[in-house]
Structures are given as C-alpha cells and as structure tokens.
C-alpha positions as CSV (number, residue, x, y, z in Angstrom):
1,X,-66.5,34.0,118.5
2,X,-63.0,33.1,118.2
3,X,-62.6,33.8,114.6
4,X,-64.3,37.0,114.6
5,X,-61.5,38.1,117.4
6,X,-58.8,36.5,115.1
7,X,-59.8,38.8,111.8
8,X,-60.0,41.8,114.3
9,X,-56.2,41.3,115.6
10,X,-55.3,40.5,111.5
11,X,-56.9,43.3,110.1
12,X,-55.6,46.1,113.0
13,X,-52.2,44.4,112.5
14,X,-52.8,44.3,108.8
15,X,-54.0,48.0,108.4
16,X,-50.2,48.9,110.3
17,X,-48.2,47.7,107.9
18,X,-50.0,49.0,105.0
19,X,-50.4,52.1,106.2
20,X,-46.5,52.1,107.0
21,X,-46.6,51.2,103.3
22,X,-48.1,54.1,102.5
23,X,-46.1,56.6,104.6
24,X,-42.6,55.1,103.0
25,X,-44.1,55.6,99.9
26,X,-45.0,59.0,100.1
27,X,-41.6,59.8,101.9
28,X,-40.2,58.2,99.2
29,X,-41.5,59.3,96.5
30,X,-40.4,63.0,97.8
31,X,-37.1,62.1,98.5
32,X,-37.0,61.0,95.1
33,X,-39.0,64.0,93.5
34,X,-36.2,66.1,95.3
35,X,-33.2,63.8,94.5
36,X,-31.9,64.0,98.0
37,X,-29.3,61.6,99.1
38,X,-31.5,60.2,101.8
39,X,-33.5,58.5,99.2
40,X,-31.5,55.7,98.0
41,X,-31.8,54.9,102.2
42,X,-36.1,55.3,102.1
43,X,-35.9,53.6,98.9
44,X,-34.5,50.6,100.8
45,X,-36.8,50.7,103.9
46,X,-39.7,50.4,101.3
47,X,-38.5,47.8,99.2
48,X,-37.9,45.8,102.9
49,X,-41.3,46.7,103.9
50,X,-43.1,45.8,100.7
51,X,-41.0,42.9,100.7
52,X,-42.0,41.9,104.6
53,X,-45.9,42.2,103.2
54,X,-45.8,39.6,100.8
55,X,-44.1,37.4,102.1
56,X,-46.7,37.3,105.2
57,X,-49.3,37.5,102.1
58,X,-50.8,41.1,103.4
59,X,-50.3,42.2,100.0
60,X,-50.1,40.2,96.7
61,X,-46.5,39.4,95.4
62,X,-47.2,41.0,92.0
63,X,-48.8,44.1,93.6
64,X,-45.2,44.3,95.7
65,X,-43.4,43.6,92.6
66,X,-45.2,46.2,90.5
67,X,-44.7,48.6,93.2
68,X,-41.2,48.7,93.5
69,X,-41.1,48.5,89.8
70,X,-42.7,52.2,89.6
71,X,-41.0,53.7,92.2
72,X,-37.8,52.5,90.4
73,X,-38.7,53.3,87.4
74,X,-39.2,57.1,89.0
75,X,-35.8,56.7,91.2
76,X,-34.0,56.2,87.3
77,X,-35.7,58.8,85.5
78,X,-34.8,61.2,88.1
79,X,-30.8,60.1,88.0
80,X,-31.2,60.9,84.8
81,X,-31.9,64.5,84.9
C-alpha cells in the first residue's frame, strides 16, 4: 500500500510543476510574441522553473535544455525585428 500512496503524492506534486511549466511557457511565449519588457523577467522564472524540474528529475535534462533552447531561439529572433 505504501508505494501506491507514494506515486500518488509524486505524481499530484509532479503534475504542479509541470503544469506551472506550462503556464510560464505560454506567458512567456506571449510576452515574447509581443516584445514587452516583462518578458526578459518571465523568461527567467521559466528558465528557474525548468531548471528546478530537472534537477529533481520531473523532466529530462535534455528536454529542459531543448526547451529553453526554443524559447531563446524565439526571444532572439524577436530582438531582431
């Protein structure tokens, strides 16, 4: 029984901080899309997030790394315009 209780606690805690994930992503991705000077701020909370995740192994390093890769990628194309 124990275990079964365990996964439960993981996953609820698990499904929080990906879904946070999610919502900075999407905030930042707007912020971005809009280039509003709030978004180099967002763009930090996610990194720390996404960071936070992998290092507690909720999500894979490279899927972290790949992550932050894009939305950079998107953050520089938009300075650019």
């Amino acid at each position: 029984m124990l275990p079964l209780r365990q996964a439960k606690k993981r996953m609820a805690r698990n499904k929080g901080v990906e879904d946070r994930i999610q919502f900075l992503k999407k905030q930042t991705l707007k912020a971005v899309a809009k280039q509003e000077k709030s978004a180099e701020e967002t763009i930090k909370k996610f990194v720390q997030a996404v960071d936070k995740a992998a290092k507690n192994h909720i999500i894979k390093k490279n899927t972290a790394s790949r992550m932050k890769s894009r939305l950079m990628k998107k953050w520089n194309a938009a300075m650019k315009k």
